[in-house]
Backbone bond lengths (Angstrom), bond angles and torsions (degrees), N, CA, C in turn:
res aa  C-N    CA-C-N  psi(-1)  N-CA   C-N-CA  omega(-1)  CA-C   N-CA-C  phi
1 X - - - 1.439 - - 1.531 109.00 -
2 X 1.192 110.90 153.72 1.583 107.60 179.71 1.123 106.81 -128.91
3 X 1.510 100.40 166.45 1.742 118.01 -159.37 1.479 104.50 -111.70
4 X 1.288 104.91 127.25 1.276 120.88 -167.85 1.363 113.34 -82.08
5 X 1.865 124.44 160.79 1.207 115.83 -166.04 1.709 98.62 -116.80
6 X 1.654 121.01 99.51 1.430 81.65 -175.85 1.825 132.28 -79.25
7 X 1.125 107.09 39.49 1.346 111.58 -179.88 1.344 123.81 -92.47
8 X 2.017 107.97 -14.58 0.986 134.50 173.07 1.500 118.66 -124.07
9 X 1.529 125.22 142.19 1.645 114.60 144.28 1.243 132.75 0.11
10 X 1.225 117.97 121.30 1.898 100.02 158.86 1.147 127.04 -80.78
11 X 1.635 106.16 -17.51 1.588 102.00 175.25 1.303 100.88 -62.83
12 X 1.709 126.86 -36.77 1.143 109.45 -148.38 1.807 109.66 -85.91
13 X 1.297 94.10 -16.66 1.122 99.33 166.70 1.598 126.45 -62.74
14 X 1.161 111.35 -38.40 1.189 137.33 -174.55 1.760 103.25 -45.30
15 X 1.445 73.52 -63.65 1.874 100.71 -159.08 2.064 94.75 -61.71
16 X 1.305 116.40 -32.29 1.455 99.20 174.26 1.167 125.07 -80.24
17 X 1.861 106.77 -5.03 1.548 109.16 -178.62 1.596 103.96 -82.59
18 X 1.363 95.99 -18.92 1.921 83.55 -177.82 1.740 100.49 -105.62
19 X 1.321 135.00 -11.91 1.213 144.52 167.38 1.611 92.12 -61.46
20 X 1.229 136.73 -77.08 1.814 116.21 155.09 1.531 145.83 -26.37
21 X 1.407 103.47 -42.19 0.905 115.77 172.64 1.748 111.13 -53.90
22 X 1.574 111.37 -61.64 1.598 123.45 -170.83 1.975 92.59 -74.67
23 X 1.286 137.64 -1.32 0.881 112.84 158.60 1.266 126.35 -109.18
24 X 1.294 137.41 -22.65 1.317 131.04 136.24 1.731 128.47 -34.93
25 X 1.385 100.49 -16.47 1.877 108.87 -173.43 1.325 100.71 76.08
26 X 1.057 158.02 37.65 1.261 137.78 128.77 1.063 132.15 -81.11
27 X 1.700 113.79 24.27 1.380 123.51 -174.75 1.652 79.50 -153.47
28 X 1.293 125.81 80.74 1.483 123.03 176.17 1.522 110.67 -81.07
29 X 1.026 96.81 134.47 1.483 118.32 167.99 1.966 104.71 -39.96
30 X 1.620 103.74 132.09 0.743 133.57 176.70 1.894 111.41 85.10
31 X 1.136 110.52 12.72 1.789 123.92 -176.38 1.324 105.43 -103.01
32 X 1.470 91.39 147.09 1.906 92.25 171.95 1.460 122.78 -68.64
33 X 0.641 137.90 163.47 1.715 155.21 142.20 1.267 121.34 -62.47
34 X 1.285 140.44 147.95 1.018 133.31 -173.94 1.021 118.84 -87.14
35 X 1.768 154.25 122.42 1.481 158.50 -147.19 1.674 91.05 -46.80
36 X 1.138 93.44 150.99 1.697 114.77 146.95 1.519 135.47 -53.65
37 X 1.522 91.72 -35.66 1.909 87.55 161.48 1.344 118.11 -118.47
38 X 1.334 130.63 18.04 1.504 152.55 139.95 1.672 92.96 -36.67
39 X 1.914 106.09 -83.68 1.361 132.75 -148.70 1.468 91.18 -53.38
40 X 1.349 117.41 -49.53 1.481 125.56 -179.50 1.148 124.12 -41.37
41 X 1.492 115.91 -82.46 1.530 128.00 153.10 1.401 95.25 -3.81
42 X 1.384 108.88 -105.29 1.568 131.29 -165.01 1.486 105.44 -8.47
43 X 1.591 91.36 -76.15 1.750 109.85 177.36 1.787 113.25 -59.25
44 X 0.872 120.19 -58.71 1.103 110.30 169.42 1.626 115.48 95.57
45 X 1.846 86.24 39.42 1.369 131.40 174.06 1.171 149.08 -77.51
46 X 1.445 162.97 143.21 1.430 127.95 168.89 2.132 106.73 -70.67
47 X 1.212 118.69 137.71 0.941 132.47 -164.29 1.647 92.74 -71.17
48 X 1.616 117.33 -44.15 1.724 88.49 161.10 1.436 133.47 -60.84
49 X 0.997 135.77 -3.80 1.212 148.82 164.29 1.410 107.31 -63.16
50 X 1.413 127.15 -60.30 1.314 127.08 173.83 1.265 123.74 -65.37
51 X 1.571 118.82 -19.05 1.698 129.09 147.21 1.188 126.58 -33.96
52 X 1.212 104.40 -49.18 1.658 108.89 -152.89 1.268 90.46 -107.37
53 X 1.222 129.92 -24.52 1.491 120.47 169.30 1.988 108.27 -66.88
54 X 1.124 110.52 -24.08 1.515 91.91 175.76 1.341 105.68 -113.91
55 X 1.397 112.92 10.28 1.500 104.57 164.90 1.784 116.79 -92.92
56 X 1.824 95.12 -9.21 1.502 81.51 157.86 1.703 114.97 -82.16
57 X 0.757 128.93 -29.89 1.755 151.83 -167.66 2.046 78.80 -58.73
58 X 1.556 125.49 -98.07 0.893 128.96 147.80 1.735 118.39 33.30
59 X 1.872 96.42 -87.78 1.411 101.09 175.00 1.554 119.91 -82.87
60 X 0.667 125.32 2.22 1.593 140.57 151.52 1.407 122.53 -75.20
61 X 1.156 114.93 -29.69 1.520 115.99 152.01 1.762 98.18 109.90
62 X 1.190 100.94 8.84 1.683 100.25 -167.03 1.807 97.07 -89.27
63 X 1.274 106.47 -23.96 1.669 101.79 -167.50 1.838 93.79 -116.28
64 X 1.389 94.35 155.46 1.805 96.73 161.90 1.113 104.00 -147.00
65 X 1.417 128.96 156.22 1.211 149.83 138.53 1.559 139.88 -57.25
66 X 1.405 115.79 104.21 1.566 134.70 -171.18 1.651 99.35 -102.77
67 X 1.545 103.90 86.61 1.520 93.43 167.33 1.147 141.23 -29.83
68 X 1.128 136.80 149.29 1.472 127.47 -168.62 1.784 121.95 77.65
69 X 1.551 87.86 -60.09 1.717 107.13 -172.50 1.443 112.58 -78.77
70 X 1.251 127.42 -49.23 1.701 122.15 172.75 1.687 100.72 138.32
71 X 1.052 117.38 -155.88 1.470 128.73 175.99 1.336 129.17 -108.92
72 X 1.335 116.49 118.94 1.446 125.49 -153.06 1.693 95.65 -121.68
73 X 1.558 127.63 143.64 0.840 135.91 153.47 1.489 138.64 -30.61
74 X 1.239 129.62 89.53 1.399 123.26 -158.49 1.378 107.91 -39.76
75 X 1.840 122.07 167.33 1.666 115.09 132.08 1.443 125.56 -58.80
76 X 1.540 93.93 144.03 1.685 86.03 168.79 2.131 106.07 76.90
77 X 1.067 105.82 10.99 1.424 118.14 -170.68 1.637 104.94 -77.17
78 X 1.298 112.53 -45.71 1.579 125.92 -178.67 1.558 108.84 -57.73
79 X 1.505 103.46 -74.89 1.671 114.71 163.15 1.419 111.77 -39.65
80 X 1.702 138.93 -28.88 1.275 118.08 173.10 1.504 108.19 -72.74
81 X 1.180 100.69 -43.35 1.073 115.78 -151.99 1.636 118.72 -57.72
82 X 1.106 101.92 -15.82 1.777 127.08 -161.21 2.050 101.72 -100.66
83 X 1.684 94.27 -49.62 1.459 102.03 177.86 2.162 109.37 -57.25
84 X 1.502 102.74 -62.34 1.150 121.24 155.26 1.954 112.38 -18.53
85 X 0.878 90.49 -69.13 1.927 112.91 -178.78 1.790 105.98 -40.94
86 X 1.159 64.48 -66.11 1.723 88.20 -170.27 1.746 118.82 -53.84
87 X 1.303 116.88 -57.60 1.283 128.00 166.72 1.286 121.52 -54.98
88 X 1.630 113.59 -26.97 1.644 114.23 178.84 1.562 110.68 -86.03
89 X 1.994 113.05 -32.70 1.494 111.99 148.49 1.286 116.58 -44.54
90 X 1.223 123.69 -78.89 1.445 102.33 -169.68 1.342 154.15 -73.92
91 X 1.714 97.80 -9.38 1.457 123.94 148.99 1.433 126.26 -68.28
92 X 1.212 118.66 -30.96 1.131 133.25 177.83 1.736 137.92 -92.05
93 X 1.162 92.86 -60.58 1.755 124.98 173.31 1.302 110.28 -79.66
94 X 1.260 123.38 -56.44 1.655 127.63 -153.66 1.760 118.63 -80.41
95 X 1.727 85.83 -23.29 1.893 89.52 170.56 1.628 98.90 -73.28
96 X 1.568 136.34 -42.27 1.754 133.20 -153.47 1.680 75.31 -60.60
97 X 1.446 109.80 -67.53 1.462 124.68 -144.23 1.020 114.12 -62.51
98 X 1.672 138.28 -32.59 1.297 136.51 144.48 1.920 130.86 -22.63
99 X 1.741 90.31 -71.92 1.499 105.56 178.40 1.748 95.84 -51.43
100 X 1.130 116.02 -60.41 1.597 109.79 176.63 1.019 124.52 -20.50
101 X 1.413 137.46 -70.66 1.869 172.86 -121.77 1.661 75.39 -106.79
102 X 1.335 113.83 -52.82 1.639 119.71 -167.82 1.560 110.89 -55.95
103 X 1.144 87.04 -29.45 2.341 104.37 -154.44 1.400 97.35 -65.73
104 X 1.579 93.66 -66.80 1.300 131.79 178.51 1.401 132.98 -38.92
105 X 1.527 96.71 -45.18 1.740 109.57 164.59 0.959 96.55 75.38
106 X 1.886 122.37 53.76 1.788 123.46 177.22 1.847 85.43 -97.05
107 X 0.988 67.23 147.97 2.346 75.37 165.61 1.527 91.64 -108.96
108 X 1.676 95.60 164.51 1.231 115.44 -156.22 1.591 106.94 -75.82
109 X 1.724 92.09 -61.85 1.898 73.21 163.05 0.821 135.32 -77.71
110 X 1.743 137.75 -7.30 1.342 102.54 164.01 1.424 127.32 -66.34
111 X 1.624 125.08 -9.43 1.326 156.56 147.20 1.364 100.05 -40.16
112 X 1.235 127.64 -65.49 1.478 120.96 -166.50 1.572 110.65 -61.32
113 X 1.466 106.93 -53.65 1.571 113.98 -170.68 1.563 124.21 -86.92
114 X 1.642 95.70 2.08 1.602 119.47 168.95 1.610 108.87 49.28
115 X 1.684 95.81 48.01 1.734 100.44 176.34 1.899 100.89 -89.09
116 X 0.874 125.32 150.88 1.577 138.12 152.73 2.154 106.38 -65.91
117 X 1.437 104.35 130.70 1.560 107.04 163.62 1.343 118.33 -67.60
């Protein structure tokens, strides 16, 4: 079971635990997902919560819907998923984390080789 952050969503939390999941491959492309009231149960969640967490997945193109059958990992889901990743790091993340490294007065390699001064 996992421990929730309340500073954030749980869907949204949710949705990066399986947004990891399909990028590490333990959620390979073309595999199901685990039900909505599976994830629930487990978590011990409201099952809309686990909705909207894969209905962002979903509109992101990483999840689809097989009537009848449930939601399976798109093709090509990993490779989005990474391009996706990446652009929201460095649009997102890499300007705070820069000025930081900047503030801070870390040098790069000791940054690179992650020694302590």
């Amino acid at each position: 079971m996992s421990e929730w952050n309340d500073n954030e969503p749980i869907y949204w939390q949710l949705r990066r635990i399986v947004l990891g999941q399909i990028l590490s491959g333990a959620l390979p492309e073309g595999e199901a997902v685990p039900s909505v009231r599976i994830v629930a149960g487990q978590e011990r969640i409201n099952p809309l919560t686990v909705s909207k967490a894969y209905q962002t997945l979903v509109d992101e193109g990483l999840l689809e819907k097989r009537r009848g059958l449930g939601l399976f990992v798109t093709p090509g889901a990993r490779r989005t998923a990474l391009e996706q990743e990446r652009a929201r790091f460095l649009n997102e993340e890499w300007p705070a984390t820069r000025a930081l490294i900047r503030t801070l007065g870390i040098d790069l390699t000791q940054l690179l080789e992650g020694e302590d001064e």
